[in-house]
Structures are given as C-alpha cells and as structure tokens.
MDAnalysis code that builds the backbone (N, CA, C; Angstrom):
import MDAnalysis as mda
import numpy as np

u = mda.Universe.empty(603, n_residues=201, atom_resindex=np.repeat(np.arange(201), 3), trajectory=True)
u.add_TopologyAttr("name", ["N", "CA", "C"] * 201)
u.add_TopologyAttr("resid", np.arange(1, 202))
u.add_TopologyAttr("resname", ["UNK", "UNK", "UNK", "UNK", "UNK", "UNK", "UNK", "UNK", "UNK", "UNK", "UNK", "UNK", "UNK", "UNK", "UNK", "UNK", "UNK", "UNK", "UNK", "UNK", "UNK", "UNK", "UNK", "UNK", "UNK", "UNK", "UNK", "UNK", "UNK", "UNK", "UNK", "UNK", "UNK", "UNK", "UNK", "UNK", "UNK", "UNK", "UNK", "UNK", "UNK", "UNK", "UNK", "UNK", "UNK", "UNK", "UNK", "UNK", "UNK", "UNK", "UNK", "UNK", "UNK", "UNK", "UNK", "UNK", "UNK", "UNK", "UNK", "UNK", "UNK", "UNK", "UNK", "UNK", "UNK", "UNK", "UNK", "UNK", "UNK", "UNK", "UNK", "UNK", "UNK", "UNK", "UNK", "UNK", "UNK", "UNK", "UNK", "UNK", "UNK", "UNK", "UNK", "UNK", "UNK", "UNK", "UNK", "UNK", "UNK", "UNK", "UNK", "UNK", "UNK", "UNK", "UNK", "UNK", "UNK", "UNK", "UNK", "UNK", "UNK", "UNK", "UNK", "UNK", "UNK", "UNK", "UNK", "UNK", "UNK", "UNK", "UNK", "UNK", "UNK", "UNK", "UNK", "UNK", "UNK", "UNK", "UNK", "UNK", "UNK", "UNK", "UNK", "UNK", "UNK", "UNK", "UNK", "UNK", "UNK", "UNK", "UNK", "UNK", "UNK", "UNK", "UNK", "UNK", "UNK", "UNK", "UNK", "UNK", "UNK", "UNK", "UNK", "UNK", "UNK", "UNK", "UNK", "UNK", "UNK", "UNK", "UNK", "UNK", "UNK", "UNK", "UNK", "UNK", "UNK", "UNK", "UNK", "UNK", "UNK", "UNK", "UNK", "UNK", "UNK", "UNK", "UNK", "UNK", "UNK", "UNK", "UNK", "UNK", "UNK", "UNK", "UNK", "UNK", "UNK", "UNK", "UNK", "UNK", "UNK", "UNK", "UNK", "UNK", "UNK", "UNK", "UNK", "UNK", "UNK", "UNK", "UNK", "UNK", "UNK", "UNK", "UNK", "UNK", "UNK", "UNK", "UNK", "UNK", "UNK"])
u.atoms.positions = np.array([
    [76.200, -35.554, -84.869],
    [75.838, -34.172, -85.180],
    [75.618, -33.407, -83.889],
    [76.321, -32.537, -83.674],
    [76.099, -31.351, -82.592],
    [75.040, -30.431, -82.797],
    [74.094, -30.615, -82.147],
    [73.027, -29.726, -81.902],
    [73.221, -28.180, -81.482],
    [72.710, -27.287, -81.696],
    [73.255, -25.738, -81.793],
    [72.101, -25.367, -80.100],
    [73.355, -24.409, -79.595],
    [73.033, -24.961, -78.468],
    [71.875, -23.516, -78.178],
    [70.488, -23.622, -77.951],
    [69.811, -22.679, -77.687],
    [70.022, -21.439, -76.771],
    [69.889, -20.627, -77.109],
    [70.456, -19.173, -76.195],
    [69.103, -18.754, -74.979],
    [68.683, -18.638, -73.637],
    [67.843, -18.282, -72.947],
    [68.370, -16.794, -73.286],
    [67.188, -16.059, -73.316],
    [67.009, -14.858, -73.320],
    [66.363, -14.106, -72.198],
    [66.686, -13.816, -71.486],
    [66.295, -12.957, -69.973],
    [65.588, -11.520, -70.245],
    [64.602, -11.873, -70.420],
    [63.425, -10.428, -70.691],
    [63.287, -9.728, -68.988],
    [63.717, -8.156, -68.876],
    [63.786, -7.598, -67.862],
    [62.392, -6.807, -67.996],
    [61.803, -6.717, -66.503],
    [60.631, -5.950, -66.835],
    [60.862, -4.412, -66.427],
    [60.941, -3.386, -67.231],
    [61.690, -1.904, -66.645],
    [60.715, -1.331, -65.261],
    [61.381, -1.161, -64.545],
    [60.578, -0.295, -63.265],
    [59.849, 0.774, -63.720],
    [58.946, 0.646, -63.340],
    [58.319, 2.478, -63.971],
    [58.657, 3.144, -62.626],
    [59.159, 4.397, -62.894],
    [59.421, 5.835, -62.124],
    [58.487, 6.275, -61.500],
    [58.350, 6.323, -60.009],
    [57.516, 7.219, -59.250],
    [56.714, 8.315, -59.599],
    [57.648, 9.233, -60.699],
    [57.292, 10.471, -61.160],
    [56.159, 10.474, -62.494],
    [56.085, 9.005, -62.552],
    [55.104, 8.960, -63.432],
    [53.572, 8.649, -62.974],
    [53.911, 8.371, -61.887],
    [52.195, 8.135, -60.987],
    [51.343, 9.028, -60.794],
    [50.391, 9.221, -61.108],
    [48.938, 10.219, -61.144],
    [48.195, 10.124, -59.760],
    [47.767, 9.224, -59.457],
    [47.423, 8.730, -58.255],
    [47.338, 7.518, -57.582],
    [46.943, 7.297, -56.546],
    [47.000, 6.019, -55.492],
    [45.631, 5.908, -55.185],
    [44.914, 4.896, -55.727],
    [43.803, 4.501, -54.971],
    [43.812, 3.058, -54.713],
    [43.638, 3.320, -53.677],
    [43.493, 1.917, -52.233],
    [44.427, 1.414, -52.582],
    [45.693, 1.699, -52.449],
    [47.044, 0.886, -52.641],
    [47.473, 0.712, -54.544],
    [46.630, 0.909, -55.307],
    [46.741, 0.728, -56.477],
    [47.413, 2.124, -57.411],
    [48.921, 2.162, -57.904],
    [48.997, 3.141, -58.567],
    [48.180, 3.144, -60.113],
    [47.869, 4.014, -60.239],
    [47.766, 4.618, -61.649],
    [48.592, 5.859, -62.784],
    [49.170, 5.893, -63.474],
    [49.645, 6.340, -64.209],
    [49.523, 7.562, -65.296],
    [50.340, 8.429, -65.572],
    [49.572, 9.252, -66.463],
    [49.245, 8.705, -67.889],
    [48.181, 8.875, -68.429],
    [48.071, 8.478, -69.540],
    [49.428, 8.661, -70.810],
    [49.756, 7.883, -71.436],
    [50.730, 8.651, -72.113],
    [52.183, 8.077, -71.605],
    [52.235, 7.769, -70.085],
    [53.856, 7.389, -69.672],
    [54.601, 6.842, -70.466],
    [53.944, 5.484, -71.288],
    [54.738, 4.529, -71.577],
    [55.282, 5.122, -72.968],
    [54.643, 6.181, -73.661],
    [55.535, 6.606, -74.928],
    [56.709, 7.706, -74.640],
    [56.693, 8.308, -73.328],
    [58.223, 8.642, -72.555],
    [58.326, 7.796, -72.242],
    [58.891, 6.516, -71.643],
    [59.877, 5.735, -71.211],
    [60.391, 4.762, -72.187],
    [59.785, 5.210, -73.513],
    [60.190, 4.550, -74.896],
    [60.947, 6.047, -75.561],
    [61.067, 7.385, -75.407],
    [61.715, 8.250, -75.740],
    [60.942, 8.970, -76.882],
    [59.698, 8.727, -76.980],
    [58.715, 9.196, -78.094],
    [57.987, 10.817, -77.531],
    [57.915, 10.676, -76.440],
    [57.331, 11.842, -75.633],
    [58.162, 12.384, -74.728],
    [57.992, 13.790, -74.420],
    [58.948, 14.175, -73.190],
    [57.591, 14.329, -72.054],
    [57.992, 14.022, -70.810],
    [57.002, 13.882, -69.902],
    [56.421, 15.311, -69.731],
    [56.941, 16.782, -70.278],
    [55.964, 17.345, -70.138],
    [54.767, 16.972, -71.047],
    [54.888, 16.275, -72.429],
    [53.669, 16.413, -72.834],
    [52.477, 15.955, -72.238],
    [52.492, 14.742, -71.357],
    [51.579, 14.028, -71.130],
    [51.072, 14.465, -69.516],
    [51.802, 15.711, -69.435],
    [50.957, 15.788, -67.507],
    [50.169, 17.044, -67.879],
    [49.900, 17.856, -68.712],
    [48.327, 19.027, -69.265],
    [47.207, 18.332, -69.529],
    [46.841, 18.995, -69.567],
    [44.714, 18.582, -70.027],
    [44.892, 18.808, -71.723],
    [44.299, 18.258, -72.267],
    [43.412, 18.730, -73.233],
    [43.295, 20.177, -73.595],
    [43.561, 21.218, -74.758],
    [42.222, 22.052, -74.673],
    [40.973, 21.973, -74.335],
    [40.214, 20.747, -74.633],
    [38.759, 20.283, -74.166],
    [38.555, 20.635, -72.627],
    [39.095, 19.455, -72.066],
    [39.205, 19.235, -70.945],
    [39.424, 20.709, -70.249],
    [40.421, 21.447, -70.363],
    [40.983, 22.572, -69.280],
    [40.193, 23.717, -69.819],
    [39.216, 23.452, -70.739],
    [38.314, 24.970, -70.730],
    [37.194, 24.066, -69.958],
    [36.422, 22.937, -70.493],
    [35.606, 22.603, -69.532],
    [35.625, 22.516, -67.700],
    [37.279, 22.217, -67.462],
    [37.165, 22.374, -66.234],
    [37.399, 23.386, -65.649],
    [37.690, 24.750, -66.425],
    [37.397, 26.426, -66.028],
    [36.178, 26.368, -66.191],
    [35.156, 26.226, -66.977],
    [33.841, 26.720, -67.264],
    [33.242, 26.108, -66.129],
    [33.437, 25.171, -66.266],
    [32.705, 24.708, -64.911],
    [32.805, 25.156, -63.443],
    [33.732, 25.562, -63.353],
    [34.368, 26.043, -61.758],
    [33.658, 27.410, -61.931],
    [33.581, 28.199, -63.219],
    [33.446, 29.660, -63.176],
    [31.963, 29.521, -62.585],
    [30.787, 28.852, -63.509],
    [30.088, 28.787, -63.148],
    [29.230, 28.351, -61.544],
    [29.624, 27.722, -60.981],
    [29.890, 26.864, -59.488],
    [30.366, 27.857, -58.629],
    [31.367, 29.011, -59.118],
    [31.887, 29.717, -58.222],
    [30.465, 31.017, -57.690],
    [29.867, 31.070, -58.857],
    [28.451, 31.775, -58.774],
    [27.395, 31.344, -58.291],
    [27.102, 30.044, -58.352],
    [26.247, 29.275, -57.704],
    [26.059, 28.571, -56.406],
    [27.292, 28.026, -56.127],
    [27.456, 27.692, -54.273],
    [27.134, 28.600, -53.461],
    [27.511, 28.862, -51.883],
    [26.955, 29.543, -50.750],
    [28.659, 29.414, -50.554],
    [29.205, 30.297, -50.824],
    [30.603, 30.247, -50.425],
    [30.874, 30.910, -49.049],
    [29.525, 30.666, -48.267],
    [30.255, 31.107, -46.852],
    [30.426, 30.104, -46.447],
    [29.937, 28.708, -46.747],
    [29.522, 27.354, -46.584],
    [30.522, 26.645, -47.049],
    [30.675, 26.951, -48.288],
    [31.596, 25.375, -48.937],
    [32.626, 26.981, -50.035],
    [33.797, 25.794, -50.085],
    [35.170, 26.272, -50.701],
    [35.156, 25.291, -52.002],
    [35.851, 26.243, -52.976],
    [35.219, 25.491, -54.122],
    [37.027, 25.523, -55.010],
    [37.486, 24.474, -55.328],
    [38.682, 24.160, -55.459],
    [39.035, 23.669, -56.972],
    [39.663, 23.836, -57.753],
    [40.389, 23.305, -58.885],
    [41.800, 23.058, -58.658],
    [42.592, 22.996, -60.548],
    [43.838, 22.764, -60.686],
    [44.239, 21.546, -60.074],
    [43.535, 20.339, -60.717],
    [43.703, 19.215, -59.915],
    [44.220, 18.883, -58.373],
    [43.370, 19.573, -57.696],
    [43.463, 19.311, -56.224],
    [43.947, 17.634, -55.894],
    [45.148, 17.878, -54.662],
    [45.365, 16.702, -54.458],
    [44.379, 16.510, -53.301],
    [44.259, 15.016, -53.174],
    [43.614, 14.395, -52.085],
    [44.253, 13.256, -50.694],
    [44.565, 13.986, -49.827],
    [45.591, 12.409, -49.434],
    [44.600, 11.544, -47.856],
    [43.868, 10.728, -48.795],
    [43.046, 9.994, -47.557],
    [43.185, 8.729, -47.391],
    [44.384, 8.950, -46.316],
    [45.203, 7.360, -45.787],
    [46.307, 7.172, -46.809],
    [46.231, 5.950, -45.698],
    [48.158, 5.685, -46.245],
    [48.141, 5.410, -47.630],
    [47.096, 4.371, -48.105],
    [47.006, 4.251, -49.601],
    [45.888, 4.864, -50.516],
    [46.026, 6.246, -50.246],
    [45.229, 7.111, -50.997],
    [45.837, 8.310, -51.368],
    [45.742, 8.676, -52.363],
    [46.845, 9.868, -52.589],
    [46.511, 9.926, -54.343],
    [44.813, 10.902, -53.434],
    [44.131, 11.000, -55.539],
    [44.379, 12.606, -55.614],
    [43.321, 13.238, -57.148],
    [43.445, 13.939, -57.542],
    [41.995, 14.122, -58.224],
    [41.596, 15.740, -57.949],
    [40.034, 15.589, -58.554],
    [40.164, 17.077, -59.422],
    [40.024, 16.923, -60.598],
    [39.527, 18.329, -61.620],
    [39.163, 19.688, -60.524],
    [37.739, 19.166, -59.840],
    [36.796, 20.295, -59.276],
    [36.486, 19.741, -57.924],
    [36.834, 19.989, -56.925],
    [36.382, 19.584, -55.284],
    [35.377, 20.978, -54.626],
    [34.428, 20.628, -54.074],
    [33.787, 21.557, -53.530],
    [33.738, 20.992, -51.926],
    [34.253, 21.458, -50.983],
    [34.590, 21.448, -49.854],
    [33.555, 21.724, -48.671],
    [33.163, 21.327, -47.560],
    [32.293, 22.410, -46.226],
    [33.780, 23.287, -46.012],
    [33.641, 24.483, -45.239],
    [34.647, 25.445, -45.160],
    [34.925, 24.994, -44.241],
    [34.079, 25.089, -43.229],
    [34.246, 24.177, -41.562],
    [36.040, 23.396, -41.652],
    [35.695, 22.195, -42.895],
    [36.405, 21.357, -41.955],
    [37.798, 21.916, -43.062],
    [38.185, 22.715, -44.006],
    [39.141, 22.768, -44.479],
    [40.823, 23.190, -43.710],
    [41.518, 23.083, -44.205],
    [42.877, 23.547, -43.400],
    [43.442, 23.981, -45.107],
    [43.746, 25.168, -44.795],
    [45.021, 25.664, -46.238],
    [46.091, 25.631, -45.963],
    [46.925, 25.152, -46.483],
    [48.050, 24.685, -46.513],
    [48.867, 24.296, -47.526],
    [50.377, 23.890, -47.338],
    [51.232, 23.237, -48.620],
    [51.021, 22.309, -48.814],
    [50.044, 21.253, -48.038],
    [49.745, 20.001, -48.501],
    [48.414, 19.391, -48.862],
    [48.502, 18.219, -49.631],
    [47.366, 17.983, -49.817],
    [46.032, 18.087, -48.650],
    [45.034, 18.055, -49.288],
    [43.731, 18.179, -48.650],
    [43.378, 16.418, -47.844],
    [43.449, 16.820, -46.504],
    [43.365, 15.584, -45.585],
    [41.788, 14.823, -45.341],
    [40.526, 15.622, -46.329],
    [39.177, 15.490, -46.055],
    [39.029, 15.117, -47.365],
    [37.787, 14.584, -47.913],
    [37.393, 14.210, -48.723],
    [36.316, 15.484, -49.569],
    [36.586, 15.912, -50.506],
    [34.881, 17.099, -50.977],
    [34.209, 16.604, -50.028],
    [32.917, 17.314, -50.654],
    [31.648, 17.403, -50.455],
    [30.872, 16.403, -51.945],
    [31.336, 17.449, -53.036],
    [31.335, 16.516, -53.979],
    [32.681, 17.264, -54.972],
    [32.689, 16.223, -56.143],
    [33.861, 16.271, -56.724],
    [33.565, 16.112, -58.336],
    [34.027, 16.822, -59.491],
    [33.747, 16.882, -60.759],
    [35.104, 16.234, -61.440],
    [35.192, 14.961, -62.264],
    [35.685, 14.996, -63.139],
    [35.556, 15.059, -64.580],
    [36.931, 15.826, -65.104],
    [36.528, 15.523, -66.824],
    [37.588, 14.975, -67.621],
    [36.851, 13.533, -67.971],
    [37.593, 12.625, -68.520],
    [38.342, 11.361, -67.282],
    [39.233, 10.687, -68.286],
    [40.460, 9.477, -67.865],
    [41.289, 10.133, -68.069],
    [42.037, 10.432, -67.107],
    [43.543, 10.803, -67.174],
    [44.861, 10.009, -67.014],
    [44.508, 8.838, -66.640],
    [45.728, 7.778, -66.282],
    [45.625, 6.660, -67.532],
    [46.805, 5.907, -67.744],
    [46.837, 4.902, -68.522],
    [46.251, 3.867, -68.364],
    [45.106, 3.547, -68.681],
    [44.162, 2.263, -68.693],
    [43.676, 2.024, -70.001],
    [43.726, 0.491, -70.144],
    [42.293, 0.374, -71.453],
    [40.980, -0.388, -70.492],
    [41.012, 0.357, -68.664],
    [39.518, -0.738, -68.112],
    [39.249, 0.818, -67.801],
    [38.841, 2.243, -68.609],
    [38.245, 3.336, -67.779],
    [37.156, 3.107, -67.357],
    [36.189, 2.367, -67.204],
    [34.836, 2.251, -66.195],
    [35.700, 1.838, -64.847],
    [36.442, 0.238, -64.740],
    [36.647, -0.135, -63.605],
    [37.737, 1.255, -62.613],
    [38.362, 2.120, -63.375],
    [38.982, 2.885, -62.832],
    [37.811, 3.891, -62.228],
    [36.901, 4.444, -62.907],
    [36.028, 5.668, -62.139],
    [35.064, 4.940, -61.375],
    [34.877, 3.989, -61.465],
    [34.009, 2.910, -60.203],
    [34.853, 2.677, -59.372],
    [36.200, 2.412, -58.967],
    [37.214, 2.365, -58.343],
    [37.654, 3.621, -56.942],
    [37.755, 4.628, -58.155],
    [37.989, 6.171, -57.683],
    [36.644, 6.781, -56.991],
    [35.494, 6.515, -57.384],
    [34.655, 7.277, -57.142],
    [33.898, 6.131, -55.849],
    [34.102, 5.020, -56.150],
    [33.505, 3.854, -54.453],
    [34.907, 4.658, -53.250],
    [36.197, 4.878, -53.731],
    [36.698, 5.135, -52.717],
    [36.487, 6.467, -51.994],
    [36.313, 7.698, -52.867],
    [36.398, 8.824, -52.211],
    [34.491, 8.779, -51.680],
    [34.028, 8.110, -52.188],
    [32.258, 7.859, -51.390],
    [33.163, 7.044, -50.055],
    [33.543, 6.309, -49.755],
    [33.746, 5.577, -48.755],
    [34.525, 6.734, -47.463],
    [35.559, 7.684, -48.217],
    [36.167, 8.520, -47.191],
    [35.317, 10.332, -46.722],
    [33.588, 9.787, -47.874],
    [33.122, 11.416, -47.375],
    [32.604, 12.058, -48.445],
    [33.143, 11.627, -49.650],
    [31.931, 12.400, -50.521],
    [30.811, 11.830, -51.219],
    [30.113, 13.004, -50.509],
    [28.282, 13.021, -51.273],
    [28.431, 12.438, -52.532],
    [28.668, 13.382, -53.449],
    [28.131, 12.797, -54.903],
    [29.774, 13.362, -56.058],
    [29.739, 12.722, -57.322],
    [30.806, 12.309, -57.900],
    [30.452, 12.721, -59.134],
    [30.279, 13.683, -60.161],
    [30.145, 13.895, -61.107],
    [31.264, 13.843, -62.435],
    [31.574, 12.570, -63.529],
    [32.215, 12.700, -64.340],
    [31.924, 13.101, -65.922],
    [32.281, 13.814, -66.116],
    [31.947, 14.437, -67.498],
    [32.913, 13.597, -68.520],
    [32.189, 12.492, -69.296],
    [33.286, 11.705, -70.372],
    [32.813, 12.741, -71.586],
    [34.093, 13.585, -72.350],
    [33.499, 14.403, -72.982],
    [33.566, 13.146, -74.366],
    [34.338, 12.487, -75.073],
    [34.234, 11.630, -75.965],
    [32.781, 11.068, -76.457],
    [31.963, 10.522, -75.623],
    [30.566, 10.479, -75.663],
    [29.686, 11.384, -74.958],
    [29.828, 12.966, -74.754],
    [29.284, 13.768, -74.091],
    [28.173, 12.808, -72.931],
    [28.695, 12.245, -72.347],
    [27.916, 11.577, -71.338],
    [28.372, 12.265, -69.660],
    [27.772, 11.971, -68.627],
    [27.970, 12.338, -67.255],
    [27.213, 10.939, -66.028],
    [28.833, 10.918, -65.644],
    [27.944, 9.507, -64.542],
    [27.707, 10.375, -63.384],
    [26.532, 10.022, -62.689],
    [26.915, 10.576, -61.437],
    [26.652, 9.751, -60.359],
    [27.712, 9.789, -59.254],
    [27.685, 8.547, -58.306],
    [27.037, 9.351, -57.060],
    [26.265, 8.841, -56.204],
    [25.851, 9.853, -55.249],
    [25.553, 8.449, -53.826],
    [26.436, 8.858, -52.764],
    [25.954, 7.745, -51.779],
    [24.032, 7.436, -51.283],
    [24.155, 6.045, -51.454],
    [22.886, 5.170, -50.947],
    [21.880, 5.825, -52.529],
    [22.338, 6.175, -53.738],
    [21.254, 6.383, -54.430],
    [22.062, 5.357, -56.057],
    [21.345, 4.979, -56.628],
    [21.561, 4.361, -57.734],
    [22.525, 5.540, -58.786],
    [23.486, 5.146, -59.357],
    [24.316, 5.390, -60.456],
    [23.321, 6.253, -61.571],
    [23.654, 7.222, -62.339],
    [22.827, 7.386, -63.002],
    [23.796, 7.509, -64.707],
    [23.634, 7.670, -65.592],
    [24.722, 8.139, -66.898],
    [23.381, 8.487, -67.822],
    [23.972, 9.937, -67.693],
    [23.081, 10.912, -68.372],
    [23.900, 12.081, -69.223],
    [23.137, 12.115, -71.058],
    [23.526, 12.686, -71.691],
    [24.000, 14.341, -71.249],
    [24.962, 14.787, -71.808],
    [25.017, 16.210, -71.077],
    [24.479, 17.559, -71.741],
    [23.252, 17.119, -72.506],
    [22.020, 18.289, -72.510],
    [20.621, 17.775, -71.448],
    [21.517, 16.969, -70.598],
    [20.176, 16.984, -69.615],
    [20.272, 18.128, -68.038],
    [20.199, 18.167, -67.384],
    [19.842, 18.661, -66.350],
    [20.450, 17.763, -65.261],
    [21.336, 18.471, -64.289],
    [22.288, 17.242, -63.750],
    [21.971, 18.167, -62.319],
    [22.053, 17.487, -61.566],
    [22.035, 18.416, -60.122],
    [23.588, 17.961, -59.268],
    [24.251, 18.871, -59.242],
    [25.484, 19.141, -58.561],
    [25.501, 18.818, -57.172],
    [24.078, 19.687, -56.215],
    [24.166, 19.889, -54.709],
    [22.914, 20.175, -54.435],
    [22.192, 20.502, -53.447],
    [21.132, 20.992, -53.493],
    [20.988, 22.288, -53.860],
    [20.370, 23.128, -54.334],
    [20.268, 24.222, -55.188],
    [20.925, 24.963, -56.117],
    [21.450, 23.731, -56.519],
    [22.713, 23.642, -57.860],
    [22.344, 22.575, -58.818],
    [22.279, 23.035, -60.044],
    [21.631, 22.488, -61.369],
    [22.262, 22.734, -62.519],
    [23.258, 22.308, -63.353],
    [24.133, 22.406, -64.465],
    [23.343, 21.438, -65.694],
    [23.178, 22.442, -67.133],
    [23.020, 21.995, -68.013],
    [24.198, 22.205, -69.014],
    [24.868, 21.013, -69.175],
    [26.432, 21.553, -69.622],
    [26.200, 22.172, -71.143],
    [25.449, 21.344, -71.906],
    [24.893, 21.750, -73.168],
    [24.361, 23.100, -73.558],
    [23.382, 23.230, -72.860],
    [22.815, 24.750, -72.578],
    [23.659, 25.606, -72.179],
    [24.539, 25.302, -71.320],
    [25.345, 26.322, -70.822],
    [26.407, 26.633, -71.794],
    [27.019, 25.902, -72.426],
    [28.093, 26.010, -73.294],
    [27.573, 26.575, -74.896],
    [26.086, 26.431, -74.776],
    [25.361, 27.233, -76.152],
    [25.313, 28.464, -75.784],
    [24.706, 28.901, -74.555],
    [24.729, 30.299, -74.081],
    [26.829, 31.177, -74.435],
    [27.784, 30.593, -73.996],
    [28.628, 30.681, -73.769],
    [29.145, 30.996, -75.825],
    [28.151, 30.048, -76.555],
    [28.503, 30.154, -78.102],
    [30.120, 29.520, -78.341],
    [30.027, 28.170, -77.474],
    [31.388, 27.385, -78.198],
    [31.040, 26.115, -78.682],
    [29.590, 25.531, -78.399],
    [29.157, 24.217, -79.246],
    [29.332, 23.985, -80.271],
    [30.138, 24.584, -81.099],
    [30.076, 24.723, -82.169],
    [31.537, 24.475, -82.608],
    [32.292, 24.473, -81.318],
    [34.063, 24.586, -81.123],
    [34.046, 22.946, -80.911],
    [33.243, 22.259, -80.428],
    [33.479, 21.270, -79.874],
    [33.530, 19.919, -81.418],
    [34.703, 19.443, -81.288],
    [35.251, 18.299, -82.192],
    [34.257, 16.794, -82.322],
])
C-alpha cells in the first residue's frame, strides 16, 4: 500500500508597510491601531489614522484651555500630534507637547527636544499590552527631558500621571490633576462647565 504522500505547506509571514508605523520607541515600532484590518482589505488606511470624535474634541479642549493658562512667553504649547524625533531609535508622537520657548527651533521637521510635559488621550497603536506601551513611551520621553506625562484613558475616565523622581499616580478625572506649576485641570468640571458630560458615551 502506497502511503499518500503529505504536502508541506510554507506559511509566509506578510511584511507590514512602513506607512503603517505610528511610532518608534527605543528601536521598537508600533503600529496604528486598526492596520491589520487594511492589510486584510476590510479598511482603507484612511480610516484608521483620525482620532475618535472623543478623543479630537478632548484633545482641542484641552489645548484651548492650556493655551489660557501657561506663560506663553515661556513655554510653546503644541498639538495635532506633534512629532518627536529623539535619536536614532525614537521617532514618537504626543496629542499635546508644551515646550520651554528657549530651546524650540520651527521648522519642517520634527521637534529635536523632548516637552516640558506632554498630554495623551488614549492608545493609538495596535496592542492588546496598552499599560506596557504607555510605561514604555512615557520611561522614554522622561529619560530624553520630560517633566511630567499626563494620559487621559477616556474608556475608564482615568489619568496616569508620570512625573520624574515622583511616584506614578492614576487618578479618576473629576479629580484635580496638576499639569505644571500653576496649572490645575479638572477634566470633569471643566467639561460640565463646557455642558458636554452629558455627550459623553
């Protein structure tokens, strides 16, 4: 009896596209959330590189407010996902950067300094480890210069904030969060004053 002769099957692993990378931290790409249902033909890649409605009013509201509150002879206060390029394997991206003016350069390219401090809102890249990613992102840009790291996870209205040589904190966001020194955001309060708590899903 002749045995039927088994077929090896050669499983290829597809390259993912450059154009799908969000950012580089410490040599590690990350991805936009969303890639892998374009490179299956389910999504067209514009869908997956916008914010949220959530997200892109919170990260206007927030800037609007900040833009009133800083010493803008002092510090430059930045949105529209500012790029960041610090070192060869760094090449992030932050919601809200607030800058010293001193050391800025404007230009066509990314920003060569690190904030002062930096606001995010939400995971934007494809992970199911989002803690090890904003512990990741936020130890590196502390390591190249910024003070303190504020992330707004709106899903559990929570806010971590990372601040060098001081303990981690994750605090609900009707508390009282301090941004900088003489800067104090109550996102809750503020967004009741504003009359959209009520918008929120």
């Amino acid at each position: 009896m002749v045995k039927p002769v088994e077929e090896k099957i050669k499983t290829r692993t597809r390259k993912i596209p450059a154009k799908y990378i969000r950012e580089v931290v410490n040599g590690k790409p990350y991805y936009y959330k969303g890639y892998k249902s374009v490179m299956n033909g389910t999504k067209q890649i514009e869908e997956i590189m916008g914010s949220s409605s959530l997200q892109s009013f919170l990260v206007a509201f927030i800037s609007g407010i900040l833009f009133s509150k800083i010493n803008r002879k002092k510090y430059s206060l930045t949105t529209n996902e500012t790029g960041l390029h610090l070192g060869t394997k760094n090449n992030l991206a932050t919601d809200i950067g607030i800058f010293l003016k001193e050391k800025v350069v404007l230009n066509d390219k990314y920003f060569e300094i690190a904030p002062e401090i930096a606001i995010e809102v939400d995971v934007k890249i494809e992970t199911d480890k989002d803690l090890d990613y904003v512990f990741s992102k936020s130890d590196e840009m502390m390591n190249f210069g910024t003070e303190r790291i504020l992330w707004v996870l709106t899903k559990h209205k929570k806010i971590f904030v990372f601040s060098k040589n001081e303990t981690t904190q994750i605090l609900d966001w009707n508390k009282d969060v301090v941004v900088m020194e003489g800067v104090v955001l109550n996102l809750h309060d503020l967004l009741e004053e504003e009359d959209v708590n009520h918008l929120l899903a």
